[in-house]
N, C-alpha and C positions, 0 to 999 in steps of 0.2 A: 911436682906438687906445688900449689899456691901455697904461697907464706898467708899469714893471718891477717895483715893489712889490705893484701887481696881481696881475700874473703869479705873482712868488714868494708870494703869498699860495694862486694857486689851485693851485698846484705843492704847496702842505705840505697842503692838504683832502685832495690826492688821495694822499698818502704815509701819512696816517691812516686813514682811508677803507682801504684796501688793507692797513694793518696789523691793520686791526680785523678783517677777515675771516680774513687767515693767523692771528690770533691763534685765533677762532671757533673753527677748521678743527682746530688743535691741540686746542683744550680738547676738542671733542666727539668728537677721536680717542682722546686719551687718557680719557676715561670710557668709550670703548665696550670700550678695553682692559681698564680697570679694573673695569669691570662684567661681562666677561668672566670678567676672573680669582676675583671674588667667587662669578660662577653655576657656574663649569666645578665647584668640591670638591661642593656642594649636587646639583646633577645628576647626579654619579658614585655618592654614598653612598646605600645604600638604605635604605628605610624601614623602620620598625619593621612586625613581623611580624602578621600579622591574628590574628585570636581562630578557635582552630579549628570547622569544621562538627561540628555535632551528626552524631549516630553512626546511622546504617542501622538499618533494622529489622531483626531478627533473623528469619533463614531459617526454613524450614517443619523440624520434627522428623519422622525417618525412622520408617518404622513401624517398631513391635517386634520381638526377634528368635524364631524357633520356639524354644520351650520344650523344656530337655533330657529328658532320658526319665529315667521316674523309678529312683531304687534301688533294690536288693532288701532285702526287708522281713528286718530283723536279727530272728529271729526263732528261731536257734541257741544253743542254753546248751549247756553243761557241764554235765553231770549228777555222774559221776566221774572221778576220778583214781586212780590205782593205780601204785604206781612197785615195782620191788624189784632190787637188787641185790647183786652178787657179787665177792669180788678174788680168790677161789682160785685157782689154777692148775691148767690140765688139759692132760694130754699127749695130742694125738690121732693116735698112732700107730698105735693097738687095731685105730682103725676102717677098714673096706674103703673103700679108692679110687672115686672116684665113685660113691658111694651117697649120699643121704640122711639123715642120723641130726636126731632130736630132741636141745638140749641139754638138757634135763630129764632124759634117762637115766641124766644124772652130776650135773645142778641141778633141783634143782624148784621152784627159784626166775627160772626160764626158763621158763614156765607158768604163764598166768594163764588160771582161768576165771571168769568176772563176768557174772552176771544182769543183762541189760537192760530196757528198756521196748520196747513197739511200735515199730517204724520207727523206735528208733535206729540208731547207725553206732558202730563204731568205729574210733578211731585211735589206732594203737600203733607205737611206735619201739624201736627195739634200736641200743645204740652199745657196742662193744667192742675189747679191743687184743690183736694178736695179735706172739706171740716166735714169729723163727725165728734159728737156731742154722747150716741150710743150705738149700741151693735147696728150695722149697718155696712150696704153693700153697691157701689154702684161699677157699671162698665161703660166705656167711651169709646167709640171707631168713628174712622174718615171714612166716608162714600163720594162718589163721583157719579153725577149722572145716571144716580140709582143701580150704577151696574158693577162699577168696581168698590171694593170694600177693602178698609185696611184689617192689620190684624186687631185685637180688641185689649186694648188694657183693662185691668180690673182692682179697681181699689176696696179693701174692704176692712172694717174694726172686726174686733173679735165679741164675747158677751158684755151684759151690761154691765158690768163692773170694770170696763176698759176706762181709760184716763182718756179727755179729749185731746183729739191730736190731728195735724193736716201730714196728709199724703198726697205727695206729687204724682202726676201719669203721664208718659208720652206716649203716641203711634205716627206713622210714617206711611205713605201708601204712595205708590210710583205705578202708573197706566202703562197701558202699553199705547202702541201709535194710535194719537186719534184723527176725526176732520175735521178739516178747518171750521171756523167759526164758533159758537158760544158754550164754554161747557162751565158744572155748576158745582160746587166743592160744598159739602157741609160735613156739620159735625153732629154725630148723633151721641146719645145717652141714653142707658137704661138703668134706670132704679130695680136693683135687686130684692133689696130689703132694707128697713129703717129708712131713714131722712137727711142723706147725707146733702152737703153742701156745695157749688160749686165756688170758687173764688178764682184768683186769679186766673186767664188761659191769654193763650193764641195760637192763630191761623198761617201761615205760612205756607205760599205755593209758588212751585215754580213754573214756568213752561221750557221746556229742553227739546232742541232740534234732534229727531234719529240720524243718527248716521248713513 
């Protein structure tokens, strides 16, 4: 039989023995923690960014587009210029109601004739300002050689109880191709109604080569 010395001897082996294992058990718990808490920041953060891929070939080029139509060949001049002008004042009371009258019968500076070239054109303006005093109506257009006519402006007051006042009018009249030699510009006028006045005007024509 073991004596008791024995005994308390195999009793402290085994109190060691046992501590050294719960001791083990801690130490390798706590570094699983501890190396836990080192790897979890590292595993969360992310890496630095890659170098980016090189760039795609570039796509196919669309075909051309149809080609615009071409311009018309600038092949127009000026040949002359002719201007003249007037600030008299004319009363056109004289003349009959709806008729026709040339101003040259009282300006002959409303009357231009000018020698052209073959298959020119001309283009001639008239701008003038008319006084009325009471109701009253007149209209104004270019002719050319009796056969071309511009459009017609028309100045007109309203009843007699209007305030006196001048009204300006333009027209513009462009030929077609003419022949050479002498063609004749006027300016005509017709009294609608009342007695209006003419005051300031002019004549302005040009000659232009056709292309």
């Amino acid at each position: 039989m073991r004596n008791a010395s024995e005994v308390l001897k195999l009793e402290s082996q085994d109190d060691s023995q046992w501590k050294l294992i719960v001791l083990a058990f801690i130490v390798g718990l706590l570094g699983g923690i501890l190396g836990a808490a080192i790897i979890a920041p590292l595993m969360g953060t992310a890496g630095p960014q890659g170098l980016p891929g090189e760039e795609g070939p570039q796509g196919l080029q669309g075909p051309p587009g149809a080609q615009g139509a071409s311009g018309t060949d600038g092949t127009d001049a000026i040949l002359q210029i002719l201007q003249n002008r007037n600030d008299t004042q004319v009363d056109t009371s004289s003349y009959t109601l709806m008729q026709w009258f040339n101003m040259s019968t009282f300006d002959s500076s409303m009357r231009i004739v000018v020698n052209v070239q073959e298959n020119s054109r001309i283009f001639a303006e008239f701008s003038g300002t008319h006084y009325f005093t009471s109701a009253g109506s007149i209209w104004v257009r270019l002719v050319v050689d009796n056969i071309y006519n511009s459009s017609v402006y028309k100045c007109s007051s309203l009843g007699p109880a209007s305030p006196i006042f001048n009204m300006p009018g333009h027209t513009e009249l462009l030929t077609d191709a003419l022949s050479t030699g002498y063609h004749t510009i006027e300016v005509q006028f017709l009294r609608e109604d009342g007695s209006p006045r003419i005051l300031d005007r002019s004549l302005t024509m040009m000659e232009i080569t056709s292309p």
